[in-house]
C-alpha positions in Angstrom: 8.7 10.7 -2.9 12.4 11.3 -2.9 13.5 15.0 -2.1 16.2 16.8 -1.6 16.1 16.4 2.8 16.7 12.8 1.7 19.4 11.7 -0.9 18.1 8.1 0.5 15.1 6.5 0.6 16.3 4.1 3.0 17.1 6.9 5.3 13.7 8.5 5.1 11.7 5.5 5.7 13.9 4.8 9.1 13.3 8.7 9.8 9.9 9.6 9.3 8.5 8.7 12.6 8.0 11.3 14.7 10.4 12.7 17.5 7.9 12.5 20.0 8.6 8.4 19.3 11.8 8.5 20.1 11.0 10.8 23.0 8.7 8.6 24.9 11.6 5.7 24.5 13.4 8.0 26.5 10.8 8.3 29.0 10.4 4.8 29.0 14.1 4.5 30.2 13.8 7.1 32.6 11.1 5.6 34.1 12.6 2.3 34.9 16.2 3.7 35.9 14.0 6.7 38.1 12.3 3.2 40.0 15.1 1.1 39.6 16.9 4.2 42.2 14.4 3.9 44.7 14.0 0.7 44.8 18.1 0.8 45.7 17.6 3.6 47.9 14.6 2.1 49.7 17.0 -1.1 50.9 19.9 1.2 51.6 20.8 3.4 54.6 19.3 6.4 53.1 15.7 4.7 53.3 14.8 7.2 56.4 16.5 10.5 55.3 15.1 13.6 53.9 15.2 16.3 52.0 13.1 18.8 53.2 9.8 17.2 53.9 10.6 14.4 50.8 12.2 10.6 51.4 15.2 10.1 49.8 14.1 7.5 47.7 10.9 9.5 46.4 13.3 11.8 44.5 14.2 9.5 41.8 10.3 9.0 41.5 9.2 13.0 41.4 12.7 13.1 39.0 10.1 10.8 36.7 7.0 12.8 37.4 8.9 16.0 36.6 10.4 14.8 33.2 7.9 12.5 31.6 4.7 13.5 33.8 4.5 16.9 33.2 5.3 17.4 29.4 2.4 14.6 29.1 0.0 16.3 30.9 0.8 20.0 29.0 0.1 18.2 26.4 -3.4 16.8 27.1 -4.6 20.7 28.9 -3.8 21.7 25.1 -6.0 19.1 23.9 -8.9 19.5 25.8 -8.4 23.6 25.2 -8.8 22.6 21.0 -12.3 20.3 22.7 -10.2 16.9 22.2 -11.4 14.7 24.9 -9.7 11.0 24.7 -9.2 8.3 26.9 -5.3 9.4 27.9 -7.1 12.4 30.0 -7.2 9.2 32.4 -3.4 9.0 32.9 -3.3 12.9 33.1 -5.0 13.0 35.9 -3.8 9.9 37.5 -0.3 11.5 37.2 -1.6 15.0 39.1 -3.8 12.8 41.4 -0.2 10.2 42.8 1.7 13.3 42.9 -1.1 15.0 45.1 -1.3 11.8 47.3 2.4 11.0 47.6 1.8 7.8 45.4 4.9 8.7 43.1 5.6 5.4 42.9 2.0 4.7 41.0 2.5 8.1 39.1 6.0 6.9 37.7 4.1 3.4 36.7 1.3 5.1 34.8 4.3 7.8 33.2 5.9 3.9 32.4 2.5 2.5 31.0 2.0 5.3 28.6 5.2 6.0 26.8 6.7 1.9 27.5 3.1 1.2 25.3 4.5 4.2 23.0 7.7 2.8 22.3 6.1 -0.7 22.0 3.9 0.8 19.0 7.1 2.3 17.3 8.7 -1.7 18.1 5.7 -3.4 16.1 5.4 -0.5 13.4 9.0 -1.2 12.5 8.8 -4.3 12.2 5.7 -4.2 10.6 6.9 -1.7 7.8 9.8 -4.0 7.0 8.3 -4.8 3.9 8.6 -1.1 2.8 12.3 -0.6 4.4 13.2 -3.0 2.0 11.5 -1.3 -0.7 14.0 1.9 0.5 16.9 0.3 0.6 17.0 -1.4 -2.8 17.3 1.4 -4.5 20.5 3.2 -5.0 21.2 6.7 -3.5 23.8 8.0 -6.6 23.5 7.9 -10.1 26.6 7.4 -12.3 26.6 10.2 -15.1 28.4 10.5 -18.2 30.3 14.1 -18.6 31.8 14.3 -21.6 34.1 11.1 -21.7 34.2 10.8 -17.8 31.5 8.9 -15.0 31.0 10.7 -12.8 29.4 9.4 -9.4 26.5 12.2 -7.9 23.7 11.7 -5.5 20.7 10.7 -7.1 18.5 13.6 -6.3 21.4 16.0 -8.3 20.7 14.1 -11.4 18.8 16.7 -13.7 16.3 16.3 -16.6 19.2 15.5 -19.8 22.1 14.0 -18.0 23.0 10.7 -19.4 23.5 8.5 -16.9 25.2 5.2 -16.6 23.6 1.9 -16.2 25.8 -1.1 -15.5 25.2 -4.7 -15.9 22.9 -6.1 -12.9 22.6 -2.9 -11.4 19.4 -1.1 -11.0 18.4 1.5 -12.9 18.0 4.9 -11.1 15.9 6.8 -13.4 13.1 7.4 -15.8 14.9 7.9 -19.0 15.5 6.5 -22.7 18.1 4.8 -24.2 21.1 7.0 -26.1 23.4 4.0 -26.8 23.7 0.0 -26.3 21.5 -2.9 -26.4 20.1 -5.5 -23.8 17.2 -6.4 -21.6 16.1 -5.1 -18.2 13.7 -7.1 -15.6 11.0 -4.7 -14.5 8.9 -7.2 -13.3 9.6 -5.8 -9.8 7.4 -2.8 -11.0 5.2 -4.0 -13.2 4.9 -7.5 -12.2 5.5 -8.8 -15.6 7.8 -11.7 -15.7 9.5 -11.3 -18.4 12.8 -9.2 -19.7 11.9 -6.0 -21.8 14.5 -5.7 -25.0 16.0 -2.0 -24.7 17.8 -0.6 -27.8 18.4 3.0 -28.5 15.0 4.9 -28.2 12.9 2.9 -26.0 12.1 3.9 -22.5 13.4 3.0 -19.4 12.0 3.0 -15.7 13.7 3.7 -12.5 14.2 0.3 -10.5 14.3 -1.9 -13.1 17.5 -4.1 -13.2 19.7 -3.9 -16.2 20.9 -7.2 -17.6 24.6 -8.2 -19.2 24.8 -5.2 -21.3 26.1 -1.5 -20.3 23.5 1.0 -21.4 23.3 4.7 -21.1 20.3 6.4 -20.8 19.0 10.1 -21.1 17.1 11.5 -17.5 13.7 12.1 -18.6 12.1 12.8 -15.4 13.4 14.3 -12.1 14.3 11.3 -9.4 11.5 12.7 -6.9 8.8 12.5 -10.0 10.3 8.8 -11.3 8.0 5.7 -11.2 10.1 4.3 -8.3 9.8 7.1 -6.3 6.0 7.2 -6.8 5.5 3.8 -5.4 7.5 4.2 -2.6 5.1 7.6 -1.5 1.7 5.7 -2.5 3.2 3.1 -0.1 4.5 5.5 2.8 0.8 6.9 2.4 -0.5 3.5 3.2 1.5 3.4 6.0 0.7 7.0 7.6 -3.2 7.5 7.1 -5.2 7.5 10.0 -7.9 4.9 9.2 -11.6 4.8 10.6 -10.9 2.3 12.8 -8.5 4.1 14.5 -10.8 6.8 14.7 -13.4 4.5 16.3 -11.0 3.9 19.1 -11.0 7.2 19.5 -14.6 7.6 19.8 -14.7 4.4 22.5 -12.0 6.0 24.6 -14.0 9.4 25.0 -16.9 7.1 26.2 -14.9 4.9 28.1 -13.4 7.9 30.3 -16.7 9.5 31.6 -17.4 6.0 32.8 -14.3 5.5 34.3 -14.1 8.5 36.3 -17.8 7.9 37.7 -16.5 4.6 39.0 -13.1 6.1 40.1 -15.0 8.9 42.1 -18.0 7.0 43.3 -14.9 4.5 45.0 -13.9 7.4 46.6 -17.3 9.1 47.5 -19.0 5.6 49.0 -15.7 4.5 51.1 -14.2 7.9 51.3 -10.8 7.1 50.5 -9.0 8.5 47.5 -6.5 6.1 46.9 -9.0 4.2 45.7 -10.2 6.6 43.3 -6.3 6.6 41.8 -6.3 2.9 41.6 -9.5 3.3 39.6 -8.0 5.1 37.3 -4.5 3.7 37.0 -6.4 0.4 36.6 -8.3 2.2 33.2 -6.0 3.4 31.4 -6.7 1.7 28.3 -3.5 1.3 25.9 -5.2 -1.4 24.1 -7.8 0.6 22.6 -5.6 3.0 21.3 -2.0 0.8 20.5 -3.7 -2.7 19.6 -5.6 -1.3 16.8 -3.3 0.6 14.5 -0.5 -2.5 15.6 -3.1 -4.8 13.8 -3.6 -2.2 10.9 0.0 -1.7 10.0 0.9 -5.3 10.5 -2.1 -6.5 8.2 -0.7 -4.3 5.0 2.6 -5.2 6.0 1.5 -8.9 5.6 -0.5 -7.8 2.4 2.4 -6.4 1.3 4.1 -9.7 1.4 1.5 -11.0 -1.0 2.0 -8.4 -3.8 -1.5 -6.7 -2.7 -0.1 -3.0 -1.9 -2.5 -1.3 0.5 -2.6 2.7 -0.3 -6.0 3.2 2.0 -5.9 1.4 5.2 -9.2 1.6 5.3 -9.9 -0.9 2.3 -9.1 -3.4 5.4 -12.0 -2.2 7.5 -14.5 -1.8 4.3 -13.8 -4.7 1.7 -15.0 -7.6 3.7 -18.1 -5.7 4.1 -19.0 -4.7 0.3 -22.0 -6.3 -1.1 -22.0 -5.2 -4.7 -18.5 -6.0 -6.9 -18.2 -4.6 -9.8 -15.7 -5.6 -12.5 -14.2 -3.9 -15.4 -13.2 -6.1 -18.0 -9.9 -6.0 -19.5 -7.3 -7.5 -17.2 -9.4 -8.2 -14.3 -11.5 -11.2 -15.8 -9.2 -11.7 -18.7 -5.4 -11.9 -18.4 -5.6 -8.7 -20.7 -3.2 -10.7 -23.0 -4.6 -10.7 -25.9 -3.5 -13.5 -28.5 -3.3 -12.8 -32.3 -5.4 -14.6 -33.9 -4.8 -13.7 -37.5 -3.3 -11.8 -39.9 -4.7 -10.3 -42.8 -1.6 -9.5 -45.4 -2.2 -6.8 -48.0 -1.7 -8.7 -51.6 1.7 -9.1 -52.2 2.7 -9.1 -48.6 3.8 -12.6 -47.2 1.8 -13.0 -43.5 5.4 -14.6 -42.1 7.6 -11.8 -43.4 5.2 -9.3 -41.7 5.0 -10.9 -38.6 9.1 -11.1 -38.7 9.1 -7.3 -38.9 6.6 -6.5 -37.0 7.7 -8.8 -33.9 11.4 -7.3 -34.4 9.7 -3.8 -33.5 7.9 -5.1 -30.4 10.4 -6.2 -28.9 11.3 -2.3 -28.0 7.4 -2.0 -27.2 5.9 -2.3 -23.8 1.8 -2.0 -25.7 -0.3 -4.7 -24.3 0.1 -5.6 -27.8 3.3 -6.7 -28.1 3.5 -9.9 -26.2 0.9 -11.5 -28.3 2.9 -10.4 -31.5 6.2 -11.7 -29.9 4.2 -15.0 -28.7 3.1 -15.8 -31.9 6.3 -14.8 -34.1 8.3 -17.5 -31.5 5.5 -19.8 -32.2 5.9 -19.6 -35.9 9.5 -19.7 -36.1 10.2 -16.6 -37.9 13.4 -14.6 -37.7 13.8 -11.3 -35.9 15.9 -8.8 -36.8 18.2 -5.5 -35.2 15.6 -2.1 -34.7 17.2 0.9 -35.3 15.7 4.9 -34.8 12.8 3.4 -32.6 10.1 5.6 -31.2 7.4 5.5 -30.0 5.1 9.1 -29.8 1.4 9.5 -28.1 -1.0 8.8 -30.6 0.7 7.7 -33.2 2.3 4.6 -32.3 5.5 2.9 -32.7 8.4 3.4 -35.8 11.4 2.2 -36.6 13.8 0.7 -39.5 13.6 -2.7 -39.6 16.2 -4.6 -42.0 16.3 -1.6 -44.6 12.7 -0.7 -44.1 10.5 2.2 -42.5 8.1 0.0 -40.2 5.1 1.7 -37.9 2.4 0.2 -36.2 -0.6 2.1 -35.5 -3.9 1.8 -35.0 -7.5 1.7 -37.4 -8.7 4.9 -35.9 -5.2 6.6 -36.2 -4.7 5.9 -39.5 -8.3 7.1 -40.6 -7.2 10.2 -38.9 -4.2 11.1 -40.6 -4.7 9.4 -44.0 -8.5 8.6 -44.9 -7.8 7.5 -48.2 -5.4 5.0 -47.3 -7.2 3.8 -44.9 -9.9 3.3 -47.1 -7.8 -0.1 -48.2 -8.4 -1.9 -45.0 -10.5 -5.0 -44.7 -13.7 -4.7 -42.8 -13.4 -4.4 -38.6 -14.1 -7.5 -36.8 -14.6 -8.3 -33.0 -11.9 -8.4 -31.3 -8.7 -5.8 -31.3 -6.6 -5.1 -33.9 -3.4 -3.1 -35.3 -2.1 -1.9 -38.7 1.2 -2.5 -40.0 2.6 0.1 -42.6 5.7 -0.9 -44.7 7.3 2.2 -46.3 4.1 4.0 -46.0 1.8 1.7 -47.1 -0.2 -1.2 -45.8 1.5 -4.4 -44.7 -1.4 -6.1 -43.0 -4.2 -5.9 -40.5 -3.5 -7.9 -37.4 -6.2 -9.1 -35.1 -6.5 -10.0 -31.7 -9.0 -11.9 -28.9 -8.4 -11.6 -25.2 -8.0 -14.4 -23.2 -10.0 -14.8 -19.9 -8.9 -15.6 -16.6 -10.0 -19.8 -16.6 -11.4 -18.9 -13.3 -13.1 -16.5 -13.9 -16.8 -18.1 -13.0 -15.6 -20.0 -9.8 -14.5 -17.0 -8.6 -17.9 -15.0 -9.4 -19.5 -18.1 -8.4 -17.6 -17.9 -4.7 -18.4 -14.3 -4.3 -22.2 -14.8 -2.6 -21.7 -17.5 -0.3 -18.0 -17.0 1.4 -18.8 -13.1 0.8 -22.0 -12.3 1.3 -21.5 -10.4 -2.1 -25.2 -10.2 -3.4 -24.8 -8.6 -7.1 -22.0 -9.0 -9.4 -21.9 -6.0 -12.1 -20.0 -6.2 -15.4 -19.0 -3.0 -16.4 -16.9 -2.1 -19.5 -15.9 0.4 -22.6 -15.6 -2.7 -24.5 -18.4 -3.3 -27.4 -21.4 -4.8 -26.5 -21.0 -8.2 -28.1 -17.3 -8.7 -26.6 -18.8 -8.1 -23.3 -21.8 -9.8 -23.1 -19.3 -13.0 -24.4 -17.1 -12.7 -21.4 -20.2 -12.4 -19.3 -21.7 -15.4 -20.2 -18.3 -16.9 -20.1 -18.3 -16.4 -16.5 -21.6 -16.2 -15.2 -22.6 -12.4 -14.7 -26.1 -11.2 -15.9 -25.8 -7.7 -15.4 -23.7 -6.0 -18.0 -22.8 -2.5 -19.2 -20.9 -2.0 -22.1 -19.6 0.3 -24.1 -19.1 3.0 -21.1 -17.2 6.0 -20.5 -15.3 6.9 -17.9 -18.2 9.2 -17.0 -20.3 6.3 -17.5 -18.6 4.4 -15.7 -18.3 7.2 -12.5 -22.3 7.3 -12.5 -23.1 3.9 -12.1 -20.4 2.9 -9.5 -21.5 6.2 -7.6 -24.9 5.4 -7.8 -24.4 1.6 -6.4 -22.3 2.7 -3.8 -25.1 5.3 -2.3 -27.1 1.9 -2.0 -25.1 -0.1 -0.8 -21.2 -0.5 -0.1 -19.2 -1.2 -3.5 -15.9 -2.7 -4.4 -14.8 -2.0 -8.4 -11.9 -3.2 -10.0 -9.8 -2.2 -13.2 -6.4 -2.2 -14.6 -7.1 0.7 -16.6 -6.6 4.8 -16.7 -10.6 5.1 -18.1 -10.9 3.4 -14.5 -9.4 5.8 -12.3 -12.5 7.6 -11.8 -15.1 4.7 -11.1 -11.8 3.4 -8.7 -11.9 6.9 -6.3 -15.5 6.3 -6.2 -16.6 3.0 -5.0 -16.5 1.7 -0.9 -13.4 -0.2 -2.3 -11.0 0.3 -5.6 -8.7 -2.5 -6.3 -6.3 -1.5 -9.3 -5.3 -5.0 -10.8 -1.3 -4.6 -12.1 0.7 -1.5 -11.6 0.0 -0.2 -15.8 -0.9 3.2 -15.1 0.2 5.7 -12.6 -3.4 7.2 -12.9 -5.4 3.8 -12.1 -2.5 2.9 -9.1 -3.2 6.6 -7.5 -6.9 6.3 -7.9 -7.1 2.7 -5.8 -7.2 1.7 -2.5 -5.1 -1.3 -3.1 -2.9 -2.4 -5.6 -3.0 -6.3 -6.7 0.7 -6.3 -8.1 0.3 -9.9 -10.1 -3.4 -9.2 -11.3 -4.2 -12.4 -9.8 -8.2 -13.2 -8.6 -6.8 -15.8 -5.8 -5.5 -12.5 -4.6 -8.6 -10.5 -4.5 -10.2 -13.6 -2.0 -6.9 -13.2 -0.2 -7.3 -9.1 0.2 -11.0 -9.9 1.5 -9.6 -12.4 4.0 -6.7 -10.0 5.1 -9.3 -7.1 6.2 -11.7 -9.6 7.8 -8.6 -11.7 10.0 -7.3 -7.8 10.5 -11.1 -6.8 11.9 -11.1 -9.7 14.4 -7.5 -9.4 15.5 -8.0 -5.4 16.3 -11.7 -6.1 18.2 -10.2 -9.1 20.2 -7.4 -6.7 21.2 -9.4 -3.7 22.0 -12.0 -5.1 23.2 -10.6 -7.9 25.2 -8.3 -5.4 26.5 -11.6 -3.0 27.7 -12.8 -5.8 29.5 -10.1 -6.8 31.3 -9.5 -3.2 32.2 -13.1 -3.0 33.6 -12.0 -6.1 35.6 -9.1 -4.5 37.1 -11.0 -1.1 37.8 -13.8 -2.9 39.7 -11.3 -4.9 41.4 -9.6 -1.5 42.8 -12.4 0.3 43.5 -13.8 -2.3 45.9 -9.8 -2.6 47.2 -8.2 -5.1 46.0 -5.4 -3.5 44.1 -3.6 -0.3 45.0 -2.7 2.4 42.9 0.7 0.3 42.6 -0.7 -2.8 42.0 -3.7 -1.9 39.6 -0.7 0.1 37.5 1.2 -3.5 36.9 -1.9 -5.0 36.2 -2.7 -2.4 33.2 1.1 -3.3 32.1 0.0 -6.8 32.0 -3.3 -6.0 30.1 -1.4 -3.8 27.6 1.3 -6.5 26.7 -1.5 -8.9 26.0 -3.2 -6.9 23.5 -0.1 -5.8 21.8 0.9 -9.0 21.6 -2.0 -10.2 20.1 -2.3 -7.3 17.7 1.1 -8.5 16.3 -0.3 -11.6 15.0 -1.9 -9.9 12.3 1.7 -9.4 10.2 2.5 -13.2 10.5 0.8 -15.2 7.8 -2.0 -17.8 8.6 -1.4 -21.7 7.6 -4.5 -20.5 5.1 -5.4 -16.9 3.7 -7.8 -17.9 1.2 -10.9 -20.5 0.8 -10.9 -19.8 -2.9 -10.8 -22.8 -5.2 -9.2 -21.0 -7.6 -5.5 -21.0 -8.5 -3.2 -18.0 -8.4 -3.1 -16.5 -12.5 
């Protein structure tokens, strides 16, 4: 979220690694120039002079010990004083153990090893995350505000709840707001993954990001920058990128059985041949970077590769988990249909002309972002009828959305509204029907009913149908607040026998929470009464980015509400699962090889420290693989929607 440390979000992203990063960079440096020195002074005609009882060409190496040895080992005592026992207590004590037996030159290796793999991680997470710098950097750090008859250029985070700020032509808008004066269109597809332009007209509502076409418009700050829908996407997507997943914690756990193992070897070397250099070139040779680098390198590069794909991943855990749910559960509005609804008729109060209301009505839309409006819009272009200019538009919670339309009061609302507020009118409605519907009122009376069927997704059953057999997915669940017949339509549409309809949220919560005590779960909605159901399976995939409510909830975010994508989320987590294992594991192994090799004396202290170098660059470089995309990422017959 932006905040007042960081007028921009370009410059938080690049700063929000820790110090300690930068630190063990440092280290890294230190490390090589401390061996680079002896290595000169170990060919030059100090290579026999002392200082005391040292070498001349040791002190570059204790300078390295001193510097980057000892803050890492402080730091590992506090650990094991808080009962943290991991896998680095190996380089601890191979650090005290080369100092103790004049082996700086291994000690200065391992001090290499540990923060050279450090800065390597910060490398690939950069790179990794450049999907979200991008995100940063679009967005503009000042907001141009209107003061009286003056702009006024101020940092964005100054910008306060009632300024009117500027909005040029192509540029991108900075804040949540409305519009005080001028006409145009804006893109907000990069937000909403809609593809369309929005019509904006004094009144309608605005949201930070989107960018402004041809005409100028100034808009009223409704909403703080930090609290603006931009800045919440960025944070949902720094989340993503700090959370320490459970894989990562399993490495944890492998590394604190790893080391007890280690040491036995490393001390039974030393016990059975009684020399203790082997037991430092056991544990040089252990130290095992790729169980704790190559994992969270294949994490990060995974969501940074979903992120390429418009899948947004807010849990990195959803990587580890999805590829092992059994049960998917689906709501029904805008994951199996488009949740574009077409209208399908409209019923015109006598007197009223079906065109002419459809003219009005589709003028008003046009200001309207209701899941609604496209199909009125669709089908006024269809018909040929003219539009005309909106003036006073609104649009208030609840009661839906007014405006004069070509001399008249216009305001579209819905059946259960209207009952509300004016039973007797209401009264003059035809009967419901299946489907959705809106009202139309014309200068306070009833223009005409218009009606409405969702479309579903053409795929819809191929995709079900794939589930089992590339998934192992062994129940498919319909759940919806629909009505029962609307559901059980879709269902048989696309092959699903097990349907609940007409749930609540609550509802909704139960069931998903009682599936996912049996077995692991993945549930996914588009809408706000799905927020709860979302938090509560294994997996929660929020399809679109509609409601701030439903995005939070989710583990992952499908931004183009697109099935293909949903097979290529699944195929993401289970690539991402392999890449990590090959790396950590194949990285233990050859670790064990090496530590064998040095207790039985083949490799010194020195040379079993380059061969851990070796071993650690392999798994890193492996790990990376998982950010670049695969020829294929989905066996899905389907066809992105």
């Amino acid at each position: 979220m932006i905040n007042q440390q960081s007028t921009a979000p370009a410059n938080d992203l690049e700063n929000q690694h820790p110090r300690s990063i930068s630190l063990q960079a440092l280290i890294a440096l230190l490390a090589v120039a401390g061996m680079a020195a002896a290595g000169i002074l170990h060919f030059s005609s100090l290579r026999h002079a002392h200082v005391g009882s040292i070498l001349v060409p040791s002190l570059p190496l204790l300078v390295v010990l001193a510097f980057g040895g000892i803050p890492l080992v402080y730091q590992l005592l506090l650990n094991l004083i808080k009962g943290i026992f991991g896998s680095d207590l190996l380089a601890g004590i191979s650090i005290v153990a080369s100092f103790l037996l004049h082996q700086y030159l291994a000690g200065a290796l391992v001090v290499l090893m540990l923060s050279g793999g450090q800065a390597l991680e910060e490398y690939a997470t950069s790179n990794a995350s450049s999907v979200l710098k991008a995100l940063a950097k679009r967005m503009p750090n000042k907001a141009t505000i209107v003061v009286g008859h003056e702009l006024k250029e101020i940092p964005l985070p100054d910008v306060q709840v009632g300024d009117i700020v500027a909005v040029f032509p192509h540029a991108l808008c900075p804040v949540d707001g409305t519009v005080i004066t001028g006409h145009g269109t804006m893109d907000e597809s990069y937000l909403t993954g809609e593809p369309y332009r929005v019509s904006k007209a004094p009144g309608t509502a605005v949201l930070s990001g989107s960018i402004n076409g041809e005409a100028a418009l100034n808009i009223r700050c409704d909403r703080p920058a930090e609290d603006s829908r931009y800045a919440k996407i960025m944070q949902v997507m720094r989340d993503a990128e700090e959370r320490k997943p459970q894989m990562r914690r399993l490495a944890d756990k492998l590394g604190a059985a790893y080391t007890p193992m280690a040491l036995a070897l490393a001390l039974w070397a030393w016990a059975y041949y009684g020399e203790p250099l082997r037991f430092l070139a056991v544990l040089v040779a252990a130290t095992p970077c790729p169980l704790l680098i190559a994992i969270p390198i294949s994490i990060i590069g995974s969501i940074s590769l979903a992120a390429r794909m418009g899948i947004i991943i807010k849990d990195p855990s959803v990587l580890e988990n999805i590829s092992s749910c059994r049960v998917a559960i689906f709501d029904k509005t805008g994951t199996l249909t488009y949740g574009r609804p077409k209208l399908t008729e409209i019923v015109a109060a006598e007197g009223r002309d079906p065109k002419d209301v459809l003219a009005l009505v589709a003028s008003l839309e046009n200001y309207s972002k209701h899941p609604l409006a496209s199909a009125i819009i669709e089908a006024a272009t269809d018909a040929a009828v003219p539009t005309y200019e909106a003036e006073a538009v609104s649009e208030i919670p609840g009661s839906g959305l007014h405006a004069t339309i070509n001399n008249a009061e216009i305001h579209v609302t819905g059946r259960k509204q209207l009952i509300d507020r004016d039973p007797v009118l209401a009264a003059q409605l035809p009967p419901a029907a299946a489907g959705m519907e809106c009202v139309v009122m014309i200068d306070g009376t009833i223009g005409a009913t218009l009606r409405f069927r969702d479309e579903p997704r053409p795929d819809g059953a191929r995709f079900i149908e794939h589930l089992s057999p590339k998934h192992g997915v062994t129940r498919v669940m319909l759940v919806s607040g629909d009505r029962d017949a609307e559901v059980r339509h879709l269902a048989t549409q696309v092959g699903i026998s097990e349907v609940y309809a007409s749930q609540s949220p609550e509802q909704k919560l139960e069931l998903v929470r009682r599936e996912t005590a049996a077995l692991p779960t993945v549930f996914l909605g588009d809408g706000i009464n799905d927020a709860p159901a979302l938090t509560a399976a294994t997996v929660g995939i929020a399809f679109g980015n509609n409601s701030e409510i439903t995005g939070e909830a989710a583990d992952a975010v499908i931004l183009d509400s697109s099935l293909t994508k949903v097979d290529v989320l699944i195929h993401i987590g289970r690539r991402m699962r392999t890449i990590a294992l090959q790396s950590a594991v194949g990285g233990i192994a050859l670790s064990l090889t090496a530590m064998v090799l040095a207790a039985i004396g083949h490799l010194t202290p020195v040379e079993g420290a380059i061969a851990q170098e070796a071993i650690d660059v392999l798994a890193v470089a492996n790990s990376l693989r998982a950010a670049l995309p695969p020829s294929q990422l989905s066996d899905y017959g389907g066809r992105p929607d």
